[in-house]
C-alpha positions in Angstrom: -7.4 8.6 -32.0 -4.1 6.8 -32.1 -4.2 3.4 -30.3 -0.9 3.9 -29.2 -1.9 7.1 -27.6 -1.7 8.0 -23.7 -5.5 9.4 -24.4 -6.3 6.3 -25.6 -5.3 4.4 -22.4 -6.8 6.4 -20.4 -9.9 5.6 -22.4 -9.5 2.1 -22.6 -8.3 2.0 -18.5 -11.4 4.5 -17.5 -13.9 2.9 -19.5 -13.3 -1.0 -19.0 -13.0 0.1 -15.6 -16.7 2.1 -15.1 -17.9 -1.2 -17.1 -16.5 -3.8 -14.7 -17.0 -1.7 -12.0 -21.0 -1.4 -12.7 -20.8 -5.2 -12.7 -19.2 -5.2 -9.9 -21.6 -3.7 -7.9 -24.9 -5.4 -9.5 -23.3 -8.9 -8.6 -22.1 -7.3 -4.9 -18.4 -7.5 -5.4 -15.6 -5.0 -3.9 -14.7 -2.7 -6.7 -11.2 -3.5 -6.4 -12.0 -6.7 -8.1 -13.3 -4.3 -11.5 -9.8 -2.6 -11.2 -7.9 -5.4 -11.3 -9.9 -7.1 -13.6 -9.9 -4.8 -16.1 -5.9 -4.5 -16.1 -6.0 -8.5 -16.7 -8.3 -8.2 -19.2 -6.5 -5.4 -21.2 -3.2 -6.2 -19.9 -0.7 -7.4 -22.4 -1.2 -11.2 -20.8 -5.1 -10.4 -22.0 -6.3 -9.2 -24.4 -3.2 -7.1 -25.2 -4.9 -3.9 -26.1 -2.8 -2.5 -23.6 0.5 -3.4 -24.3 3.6 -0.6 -23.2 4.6 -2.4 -20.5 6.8 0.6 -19.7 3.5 3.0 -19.6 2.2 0.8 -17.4 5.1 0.3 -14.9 5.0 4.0 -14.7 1.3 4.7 -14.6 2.1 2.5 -11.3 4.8 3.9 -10.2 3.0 7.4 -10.2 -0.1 5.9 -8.8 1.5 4.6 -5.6 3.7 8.2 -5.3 1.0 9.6 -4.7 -1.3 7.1 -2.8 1.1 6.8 -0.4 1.4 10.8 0.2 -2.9 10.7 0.5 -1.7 7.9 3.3 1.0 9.7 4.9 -2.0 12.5 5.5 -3.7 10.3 7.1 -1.1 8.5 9.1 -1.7 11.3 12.1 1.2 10.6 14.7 -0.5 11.4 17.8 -2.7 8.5 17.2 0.8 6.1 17.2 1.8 8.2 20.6 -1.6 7.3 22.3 -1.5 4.1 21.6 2.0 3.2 21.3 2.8 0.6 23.7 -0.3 -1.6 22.2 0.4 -0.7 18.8 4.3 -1.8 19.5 3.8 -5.0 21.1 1.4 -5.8 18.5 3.5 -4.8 15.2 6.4 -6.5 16.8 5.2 -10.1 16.7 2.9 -10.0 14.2 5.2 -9.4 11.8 7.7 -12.1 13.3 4.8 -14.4 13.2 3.9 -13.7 9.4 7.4 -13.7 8.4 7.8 -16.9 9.6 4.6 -18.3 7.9 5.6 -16.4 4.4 9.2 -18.4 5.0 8.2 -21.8 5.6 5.6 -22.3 2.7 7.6 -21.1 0.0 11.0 -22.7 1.6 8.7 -26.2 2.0 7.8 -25.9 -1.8 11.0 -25.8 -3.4 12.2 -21.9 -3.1 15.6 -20.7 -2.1 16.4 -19.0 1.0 16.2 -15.8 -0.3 13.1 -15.9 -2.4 11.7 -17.4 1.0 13.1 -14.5 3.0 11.9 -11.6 0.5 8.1 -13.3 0.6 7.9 -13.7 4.0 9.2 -10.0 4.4 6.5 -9.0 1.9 4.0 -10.6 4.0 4.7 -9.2 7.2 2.5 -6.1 6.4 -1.3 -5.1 5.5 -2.7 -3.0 3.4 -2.9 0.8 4.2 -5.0 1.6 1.2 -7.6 -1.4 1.8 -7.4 -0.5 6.0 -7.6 2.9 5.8 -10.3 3.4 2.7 -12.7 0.6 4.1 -12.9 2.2 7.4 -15.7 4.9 7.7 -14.1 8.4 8.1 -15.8 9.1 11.5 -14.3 5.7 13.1 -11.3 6.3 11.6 -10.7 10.0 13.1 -13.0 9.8 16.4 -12.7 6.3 17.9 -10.3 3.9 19.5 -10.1 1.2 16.8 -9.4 4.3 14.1 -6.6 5.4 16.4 -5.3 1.6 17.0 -5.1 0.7 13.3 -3.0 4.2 12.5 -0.7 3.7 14.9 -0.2 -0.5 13.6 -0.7 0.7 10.3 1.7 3.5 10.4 4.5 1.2 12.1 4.2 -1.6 9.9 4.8 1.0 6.7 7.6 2.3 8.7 9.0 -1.0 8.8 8.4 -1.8 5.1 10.2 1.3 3.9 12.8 0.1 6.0 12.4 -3.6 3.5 12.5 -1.5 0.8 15.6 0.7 2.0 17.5 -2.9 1.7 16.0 -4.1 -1.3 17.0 -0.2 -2.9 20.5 -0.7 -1.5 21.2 -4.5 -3.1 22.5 -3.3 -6.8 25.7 -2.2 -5.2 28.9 -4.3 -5.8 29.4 -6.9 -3.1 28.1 -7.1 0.4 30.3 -4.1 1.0 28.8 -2.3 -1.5 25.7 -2.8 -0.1 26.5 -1.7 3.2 27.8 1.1 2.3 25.0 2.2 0.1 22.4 1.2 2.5 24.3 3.0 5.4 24.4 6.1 3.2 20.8 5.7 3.2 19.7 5.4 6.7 21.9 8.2 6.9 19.7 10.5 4.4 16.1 9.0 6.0 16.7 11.3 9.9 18.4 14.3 7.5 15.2 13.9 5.0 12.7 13.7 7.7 14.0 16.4 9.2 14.9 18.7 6.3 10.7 18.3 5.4 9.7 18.8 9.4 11.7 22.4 8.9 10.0 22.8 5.4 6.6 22.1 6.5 6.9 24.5 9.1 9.0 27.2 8.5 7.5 27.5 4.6 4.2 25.2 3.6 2.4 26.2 6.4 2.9 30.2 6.5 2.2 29.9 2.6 -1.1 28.2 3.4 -2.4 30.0 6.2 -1.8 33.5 4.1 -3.2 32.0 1.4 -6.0 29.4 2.6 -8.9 31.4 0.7 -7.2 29.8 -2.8 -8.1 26.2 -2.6 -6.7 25.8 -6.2 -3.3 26.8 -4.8 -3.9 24.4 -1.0 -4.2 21.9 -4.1 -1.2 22.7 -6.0 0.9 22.8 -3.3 0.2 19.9 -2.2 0.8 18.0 -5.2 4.2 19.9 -5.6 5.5 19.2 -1.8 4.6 15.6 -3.0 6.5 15.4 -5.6 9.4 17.8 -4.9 10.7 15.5 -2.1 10.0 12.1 -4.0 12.8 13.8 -6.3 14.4 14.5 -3.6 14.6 11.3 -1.7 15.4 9.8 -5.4 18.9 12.0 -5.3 19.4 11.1 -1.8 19.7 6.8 -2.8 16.0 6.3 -1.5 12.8 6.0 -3.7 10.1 8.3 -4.9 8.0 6.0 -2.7 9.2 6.3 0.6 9.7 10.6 -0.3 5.9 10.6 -1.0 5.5 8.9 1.9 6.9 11.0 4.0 5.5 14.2 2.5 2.4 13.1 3.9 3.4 12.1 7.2 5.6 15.7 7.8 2.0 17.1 6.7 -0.1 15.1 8.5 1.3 17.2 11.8 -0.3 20.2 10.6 -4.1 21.1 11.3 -4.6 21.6 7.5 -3.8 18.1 7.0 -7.6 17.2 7.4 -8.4 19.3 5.1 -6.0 18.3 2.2 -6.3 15.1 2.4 -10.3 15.1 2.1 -9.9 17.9 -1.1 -6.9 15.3 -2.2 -9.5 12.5 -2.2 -11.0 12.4 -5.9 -7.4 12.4 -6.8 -6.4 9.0 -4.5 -9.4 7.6 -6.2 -7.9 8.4 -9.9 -4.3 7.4 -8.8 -6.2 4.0 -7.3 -8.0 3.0 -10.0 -4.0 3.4 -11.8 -2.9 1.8 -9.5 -4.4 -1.7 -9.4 -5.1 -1.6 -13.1 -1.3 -1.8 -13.3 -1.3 -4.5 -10.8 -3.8 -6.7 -12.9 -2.1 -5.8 -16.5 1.5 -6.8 -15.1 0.3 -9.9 -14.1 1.8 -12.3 -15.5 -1.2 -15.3 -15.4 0.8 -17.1 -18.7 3.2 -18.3 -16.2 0.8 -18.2 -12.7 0.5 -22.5 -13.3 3.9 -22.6 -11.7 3.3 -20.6 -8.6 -0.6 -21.2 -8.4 -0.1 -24.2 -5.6 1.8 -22.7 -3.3 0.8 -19.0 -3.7 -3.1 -20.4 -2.8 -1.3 -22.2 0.3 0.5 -18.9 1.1 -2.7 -16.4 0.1 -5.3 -19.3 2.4 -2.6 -19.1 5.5 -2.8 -15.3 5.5 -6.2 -14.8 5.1 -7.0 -17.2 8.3 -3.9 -16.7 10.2 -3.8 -12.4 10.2 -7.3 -12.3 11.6 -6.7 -14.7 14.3 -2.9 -13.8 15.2 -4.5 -9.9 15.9 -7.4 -11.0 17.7 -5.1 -13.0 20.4 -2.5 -10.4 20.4 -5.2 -7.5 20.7 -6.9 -9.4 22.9 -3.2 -9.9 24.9 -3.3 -6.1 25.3 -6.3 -5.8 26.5 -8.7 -4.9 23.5 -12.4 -6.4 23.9 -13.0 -9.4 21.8 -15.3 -7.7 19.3 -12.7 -5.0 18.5 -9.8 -7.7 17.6 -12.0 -9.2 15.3 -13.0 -6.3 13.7 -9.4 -5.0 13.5 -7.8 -8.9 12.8 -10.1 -8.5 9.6 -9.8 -5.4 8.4 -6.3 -5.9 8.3 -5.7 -9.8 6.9 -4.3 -9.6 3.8 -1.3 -8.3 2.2 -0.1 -5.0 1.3 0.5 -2.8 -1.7 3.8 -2.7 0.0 4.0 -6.4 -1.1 3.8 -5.7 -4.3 6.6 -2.9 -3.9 9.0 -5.3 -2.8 8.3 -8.0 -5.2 8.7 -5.5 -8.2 12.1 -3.9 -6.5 13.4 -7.7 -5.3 13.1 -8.9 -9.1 14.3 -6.0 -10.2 17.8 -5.9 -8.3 18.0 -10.0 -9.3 17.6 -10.9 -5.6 14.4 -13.2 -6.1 13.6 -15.1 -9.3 11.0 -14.3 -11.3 8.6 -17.3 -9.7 9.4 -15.4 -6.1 8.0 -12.3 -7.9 4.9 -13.9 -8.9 4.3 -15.9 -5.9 4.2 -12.7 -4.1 1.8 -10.5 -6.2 -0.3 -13.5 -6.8 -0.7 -14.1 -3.2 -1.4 -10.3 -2.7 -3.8 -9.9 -5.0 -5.6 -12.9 -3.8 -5.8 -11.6 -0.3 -6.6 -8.0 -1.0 -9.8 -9.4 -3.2 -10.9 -11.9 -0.9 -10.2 -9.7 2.3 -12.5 -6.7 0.7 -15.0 -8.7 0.1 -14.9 -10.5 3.7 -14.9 -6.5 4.8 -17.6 -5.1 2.5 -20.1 -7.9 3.4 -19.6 -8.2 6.8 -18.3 -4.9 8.6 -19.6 -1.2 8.4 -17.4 0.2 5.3 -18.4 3.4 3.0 -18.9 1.3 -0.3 -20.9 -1.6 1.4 -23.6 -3.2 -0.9 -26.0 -3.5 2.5 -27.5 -0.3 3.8 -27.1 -1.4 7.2 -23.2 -1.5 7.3 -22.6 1.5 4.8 -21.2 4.0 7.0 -19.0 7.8 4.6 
């Protein structure tokens, strides 16, 4: 087998992970931590055994595509209508309040505006992935704080594709170029959205309900709606991203969606482990000595700030104390839209690569420590304790 060889990632990226995963759980760690891990380990600032950092931006890129279409399934819009007005009030100043944090510390270490802007924009938002796959599946679907954390969860991405609609629209010449390009593309979101709410029902959902019976074809035509209008919204001046995305939400209206998503699920787990193996392997940690001060500061601020900005706000709204906890927790840390922005920011040359870093150090930070706080201490479906394991 060629070392070079995509079968020979996969090896490598498969196995190291089952290894560090099996520690993982003997020593009572998240297994987020083994993903991450191993992508360090292997990573080309590892043990370089990995090394194509092109294979790996797009084993990432593919990973998210389609962990944000198993999201969008499970982003079910009535649950934002019924709890809108919470949900609203909520998202609002949360995300003032955490911009504002992920400004200042940055800004008061030495950063530019704009590398201080574009982190404190990445913070702003929490993890669907973490929120969504740490919460058991009948609190998520059946009870208030499943219904709550959609409808905050499912605004906040809405507001980060809106981030990443800016950051997409920066390579064009001058500010007028920009505006231009980015008003072409909040032209082509409604038309998109639209265009797939027609699709959806006029075509994917005749299709499945003749042929329900074939679960291979439910399966494949799921996988193709996802990435037909990725390609699509790629044509339009959006991102595969924020297509995938909203494949899953203009699916998540249909009563099949339920069922997709949980036939969909050994695939988010595949595209997962991807996923944060390619956030550990691009990684730079040569270079984290220059970020490692303030991006502790930053990561420290959000882990103790998110839980108890939610709780007073929640609380504000009229949640019972008990739930804002729960929920303040389960969503303090940062999001794999974090990461999205830092790779698109340094991309387009609007942040420096230190911005970059700060940002995905902080994230990854906050997603380990956050998943551990949530594993050990609240019911989860891959909790260590018997007692707070709940599928």
């Amino acid at each position: 087998m060629e070392a070079g060889s995509i079968i020979f990632q996969f090896f490598l990226i498969f196995s190291g992970a089952a290894v560090f995963a099996s520690i993982a759980l003997y020593t009572r760690q998240p297994l987020i931590i083994a993903y991450v891990g191993i992508g360090a380990v292997l990573g080309p600032y590892g043990l370089s055994m990995v090394k194509d950092l092109g294979l790996l931006s797009q084993i990432g890129q593919i990973g998210i595509i389609f962990l944000l279409f198993l999201l969008g399934l499970d982003m079910q819009p009535r649950a934002l209508w019924s709890t809108l007005r919470k949900s609203t009030i909520v998202a609002i100043f949360s995300s003032l309040i955490f911009l504002l944090i992920g400004f200042l510390v940055p800004y008061l270490f030495g950063f530019n505006a704009m590398d201080s802007l574009v982190v404190g924009a990445a913070m702003m938002f929490s993890s669907t992935i973490i929120g969504i796959k740490l919460l058991p599946t009948t609190v998520l679907h059946h009870r208030h704080i499943g219904e709550l954390m959609i409808g905050m969860l499912l605004l906040q991405d809405l507001l980060a594709i809106l981030v990443l609609m800016v950051l997409y629209s920066a390579p064009g010449s001058g500010s007028e170029g920009i505006g231009t390009h980015l008003g072409l593309s909040l032209l082509s979101l409604p038309l998109l959205v639209g265009a797939a709410l027609l699709m959806v029902r006029f075509v994917l959902l005749p299709l499945i309900t003749r042929f329900d019976r074939f679960h291979e074809y439910i399966f494949l035509l799921a996988i193709g709606w996802c990435l037909g209008l990725a390609e699509t919204a790629s044509a339009l001046g959006l991102s595969e991203e924020i297509g995938a995305f909203i494949a899953g939400i203009t699916i998540a209206t249909s009563p099949i969606s339920q069922y997709i998503a949980v036939n969909l699920k050994p695939l988010r787990d595949f595209f997962l482990i991807l996923f944060f193996f390619a956030v550990g392997a691009q990684f730079n940690t040569g270079a984290l000595g220059s970020v490692i001060i303030p991006s502790i500061v930053l990561a420290a601020l959000v882990l103790v700030m998110k839980p108890v900005v939610y709780r007073y706000l929640l609380k504000g709204v009229s949640e019972k104390r008990s739930l804002a906890w729960d929920l303040g927790f389960r969503l303090g840390q940062a999001s794999e839209f974090s990461l999205l922005i830092a790779y698109v920011a340094a991309g387009s040359a609007l942040i420096t690569e230190e911005a970059s870093l700060l940002i995905q150090a902080t994230t990854i930070i906050t997603l380990l420590v956050s998943s551990y706080i949530v594993v050990m201490k609240y019911p989860n479906p891959i909790a260590i304790s018997d007692k707070l394991r709940r599928d």
